[in-house]
C-alpha positions as a Markdown table, in Angstrom:
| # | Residue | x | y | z |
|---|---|---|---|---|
| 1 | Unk | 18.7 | -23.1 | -10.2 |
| 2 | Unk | 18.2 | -19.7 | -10.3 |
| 3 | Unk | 16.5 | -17.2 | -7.5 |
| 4 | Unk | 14.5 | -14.7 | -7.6 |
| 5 | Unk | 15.9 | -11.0 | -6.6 |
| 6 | Unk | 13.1 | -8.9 | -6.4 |
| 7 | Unk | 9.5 | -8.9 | -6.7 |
| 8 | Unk | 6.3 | -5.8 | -7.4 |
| 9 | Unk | 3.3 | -6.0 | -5.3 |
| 10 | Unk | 0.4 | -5.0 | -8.1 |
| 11 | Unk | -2.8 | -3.4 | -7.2 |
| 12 | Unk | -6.1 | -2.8 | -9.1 |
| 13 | Unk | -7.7 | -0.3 | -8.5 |
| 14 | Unk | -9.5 | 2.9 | -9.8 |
| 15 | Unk | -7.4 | 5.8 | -9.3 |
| 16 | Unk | -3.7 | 4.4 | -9.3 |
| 17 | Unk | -2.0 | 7.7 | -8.7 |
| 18 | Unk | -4.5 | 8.4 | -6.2 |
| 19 | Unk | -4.0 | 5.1 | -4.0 |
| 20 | Unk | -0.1 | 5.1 | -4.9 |
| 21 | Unk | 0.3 | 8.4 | -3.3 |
| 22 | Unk | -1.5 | 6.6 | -0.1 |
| 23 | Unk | 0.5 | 3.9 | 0.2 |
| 24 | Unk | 3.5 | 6.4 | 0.0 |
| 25 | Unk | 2.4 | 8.2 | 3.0 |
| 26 | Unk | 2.1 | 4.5 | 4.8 |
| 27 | Unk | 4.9 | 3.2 | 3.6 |
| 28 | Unk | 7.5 | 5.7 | 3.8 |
| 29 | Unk | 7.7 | 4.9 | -0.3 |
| 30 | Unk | 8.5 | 7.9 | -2.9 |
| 31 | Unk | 7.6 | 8.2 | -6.5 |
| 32 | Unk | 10.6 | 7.4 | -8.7 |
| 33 | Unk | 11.4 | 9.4 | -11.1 |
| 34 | Unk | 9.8 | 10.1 | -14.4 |
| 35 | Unk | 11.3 | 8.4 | -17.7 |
| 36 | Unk | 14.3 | 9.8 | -19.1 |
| 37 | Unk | 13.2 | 12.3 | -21.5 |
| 38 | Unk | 10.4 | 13.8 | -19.3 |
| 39 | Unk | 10.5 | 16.2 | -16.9 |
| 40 | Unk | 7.5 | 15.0 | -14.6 |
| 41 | Unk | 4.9 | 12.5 | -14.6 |
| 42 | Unk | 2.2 | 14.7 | -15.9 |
| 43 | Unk | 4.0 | 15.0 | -19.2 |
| 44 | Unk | 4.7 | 11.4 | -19.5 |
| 45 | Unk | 1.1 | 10.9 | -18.8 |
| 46 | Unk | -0.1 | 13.4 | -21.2 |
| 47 | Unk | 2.4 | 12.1 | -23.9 |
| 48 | Unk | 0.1 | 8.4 | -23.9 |
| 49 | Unk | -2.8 | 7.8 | -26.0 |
| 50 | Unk | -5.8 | 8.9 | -23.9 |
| 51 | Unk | -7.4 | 5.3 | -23.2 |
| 52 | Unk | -3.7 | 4.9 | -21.7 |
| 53 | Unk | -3.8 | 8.4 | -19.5 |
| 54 | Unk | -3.8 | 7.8 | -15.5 |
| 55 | Unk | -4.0 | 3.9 | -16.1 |
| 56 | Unk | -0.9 | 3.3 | -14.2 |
| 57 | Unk | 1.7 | 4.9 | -11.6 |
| 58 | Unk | 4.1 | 3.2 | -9.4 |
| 59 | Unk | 6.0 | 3.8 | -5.8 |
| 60 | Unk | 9.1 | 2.5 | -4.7 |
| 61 | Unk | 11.1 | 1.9 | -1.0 |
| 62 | Unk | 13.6 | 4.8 | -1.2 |
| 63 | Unk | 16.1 | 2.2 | 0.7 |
| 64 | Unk | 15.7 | -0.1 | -2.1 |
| 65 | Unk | 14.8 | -2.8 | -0.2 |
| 66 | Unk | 10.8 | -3.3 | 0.0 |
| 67 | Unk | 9.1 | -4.0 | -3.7 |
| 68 | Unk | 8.0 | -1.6 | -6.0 |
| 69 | Unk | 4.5 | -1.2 | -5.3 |
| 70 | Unk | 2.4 | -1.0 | -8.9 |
| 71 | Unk | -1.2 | 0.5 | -9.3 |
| 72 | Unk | -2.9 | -0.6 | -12.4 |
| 73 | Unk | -6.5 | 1.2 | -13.3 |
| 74 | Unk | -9.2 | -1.8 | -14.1 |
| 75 | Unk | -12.7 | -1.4 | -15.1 |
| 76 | Unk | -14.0 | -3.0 | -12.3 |
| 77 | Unk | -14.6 | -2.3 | -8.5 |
| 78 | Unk | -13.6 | -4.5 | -5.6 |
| 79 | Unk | -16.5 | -6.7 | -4.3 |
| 80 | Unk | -15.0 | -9.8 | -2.1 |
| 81 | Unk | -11.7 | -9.9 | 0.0 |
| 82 | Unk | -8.3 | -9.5 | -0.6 |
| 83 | Unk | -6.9 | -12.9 | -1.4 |
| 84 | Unk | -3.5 | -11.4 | -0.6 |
| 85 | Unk | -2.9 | -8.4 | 1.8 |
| 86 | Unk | -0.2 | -6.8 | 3.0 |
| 87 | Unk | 1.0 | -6.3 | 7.5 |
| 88 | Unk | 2.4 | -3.3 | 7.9 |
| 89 | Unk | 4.8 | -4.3 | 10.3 |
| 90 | Unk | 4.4 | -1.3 | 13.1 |
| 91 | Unk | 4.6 | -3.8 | 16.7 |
| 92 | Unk | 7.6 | -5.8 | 15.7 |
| 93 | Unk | 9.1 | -7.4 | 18.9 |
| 94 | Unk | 6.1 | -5.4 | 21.1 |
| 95 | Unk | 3.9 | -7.3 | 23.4 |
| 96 | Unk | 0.9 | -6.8 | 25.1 |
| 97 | Unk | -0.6 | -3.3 | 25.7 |
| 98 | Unk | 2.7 | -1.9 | 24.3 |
| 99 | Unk | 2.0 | -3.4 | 20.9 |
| 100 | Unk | -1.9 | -2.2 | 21.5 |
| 101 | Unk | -0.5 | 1.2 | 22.0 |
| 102 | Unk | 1.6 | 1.3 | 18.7 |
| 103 | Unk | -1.2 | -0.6 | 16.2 |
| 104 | Unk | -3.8 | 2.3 | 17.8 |
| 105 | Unk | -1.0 | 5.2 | 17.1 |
| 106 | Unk | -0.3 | 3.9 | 14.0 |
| 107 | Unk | -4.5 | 3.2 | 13.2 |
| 108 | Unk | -5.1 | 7.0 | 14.1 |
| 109 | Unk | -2.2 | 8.2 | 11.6 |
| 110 | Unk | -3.8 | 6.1 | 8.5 |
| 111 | Unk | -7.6 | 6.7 | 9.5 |
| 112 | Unk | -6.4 | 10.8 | 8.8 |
| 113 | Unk | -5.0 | 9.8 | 5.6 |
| 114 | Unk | -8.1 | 7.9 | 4.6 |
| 115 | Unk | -7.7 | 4.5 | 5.7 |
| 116 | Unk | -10.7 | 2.6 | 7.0 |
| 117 | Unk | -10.3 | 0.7 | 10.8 |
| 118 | Unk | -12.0 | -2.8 | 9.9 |
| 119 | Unk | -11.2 | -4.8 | 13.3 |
| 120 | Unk | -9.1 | -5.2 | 16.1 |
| 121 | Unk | -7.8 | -9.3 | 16.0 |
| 122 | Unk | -7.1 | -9.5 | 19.9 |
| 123 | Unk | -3.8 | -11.7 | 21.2 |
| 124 | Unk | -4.7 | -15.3 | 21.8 |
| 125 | Unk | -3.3 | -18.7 | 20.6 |
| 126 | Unk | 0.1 | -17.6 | 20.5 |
| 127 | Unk | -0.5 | -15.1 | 18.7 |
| 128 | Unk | -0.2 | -11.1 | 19.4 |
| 129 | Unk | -2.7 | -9.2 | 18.3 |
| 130 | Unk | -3.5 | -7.1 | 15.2 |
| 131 | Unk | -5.7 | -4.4 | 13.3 |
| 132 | Unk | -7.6 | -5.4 | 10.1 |
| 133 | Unk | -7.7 | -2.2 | 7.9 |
| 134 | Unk | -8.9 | -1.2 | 4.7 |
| 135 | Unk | -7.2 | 1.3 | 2.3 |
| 136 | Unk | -8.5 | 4.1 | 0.4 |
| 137 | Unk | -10.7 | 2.2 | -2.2 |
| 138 | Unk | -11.1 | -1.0 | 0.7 |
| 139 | Unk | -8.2 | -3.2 | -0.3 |
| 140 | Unk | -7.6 | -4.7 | 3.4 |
| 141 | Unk | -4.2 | -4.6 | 4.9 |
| 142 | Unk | -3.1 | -5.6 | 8.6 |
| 143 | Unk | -1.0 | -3.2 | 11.1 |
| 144 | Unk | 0.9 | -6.0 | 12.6 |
């Protein structure tokens, strides 16, 4: 049986470059490098036919251990909820109002780059709690 050894997290969206470079600025994440045979992005772009241009653009963990995050242009907008999200894991192993502190901290820092506060999910059940937010074109993620 064979496993699997990596995976890509793939978003629609309108402006891939646009919400690639956002999640980049979450996620610590860098833009690889263009193909070999182009000195940038911009050229590679420019070198596609133009239905193709700004369709696509891609981020990666510069660790090498998250997924490659891919941002694919589609002709429509978003109208319901995510049916898969991501938890950007900022309260690991924090409890109580120290985890609060760190999910608000963290909250503010995204909200300047663009990010929408949706909800704050308080503790209960077992469970500490967590912020429901909303990227730059309102794909919701959690700060966990």
């Amino acid at each position: 049986m064979t496993s699997v050894k990596q995976i890509q997290v793939t978003f629609d969206c309108a402006e891939p470059e646009r919400v690639a470079r956002f999640w980049c600025d979450v996620l610590g994440y860098v833009i690889p490098p263009p193909p070999e045979g182009f000195a940038s992005w911009v050229e590679f772009d420019c070198s596609l036919p133009p239905e193709r241009q700004g369709s696509a653009f891609a981020c990666v963990d510069p660790s090498g251990v998250g997924p490659r995050l891919f941002f694919q242009r589609v002709p429509e907008g978003k109208v319901t909820k995510n049916r898969l999200h991501l938890d950007v894991r900022v309260g690991t192993g924090l409890v109580g109002e120290e985890r609060l502190a760190a999910l608000e901290a963290e909250c503010a820092r995204l909200v300047a780059l663009g990010a929408v506060r949706v909800r704050l999910l308080p503790a209960g059940g077992g469970n500490e709690s967590c912020l429901v937010m909303q990227d730059i074109e309102g794909n919701e993620f959690c700060l966990d």
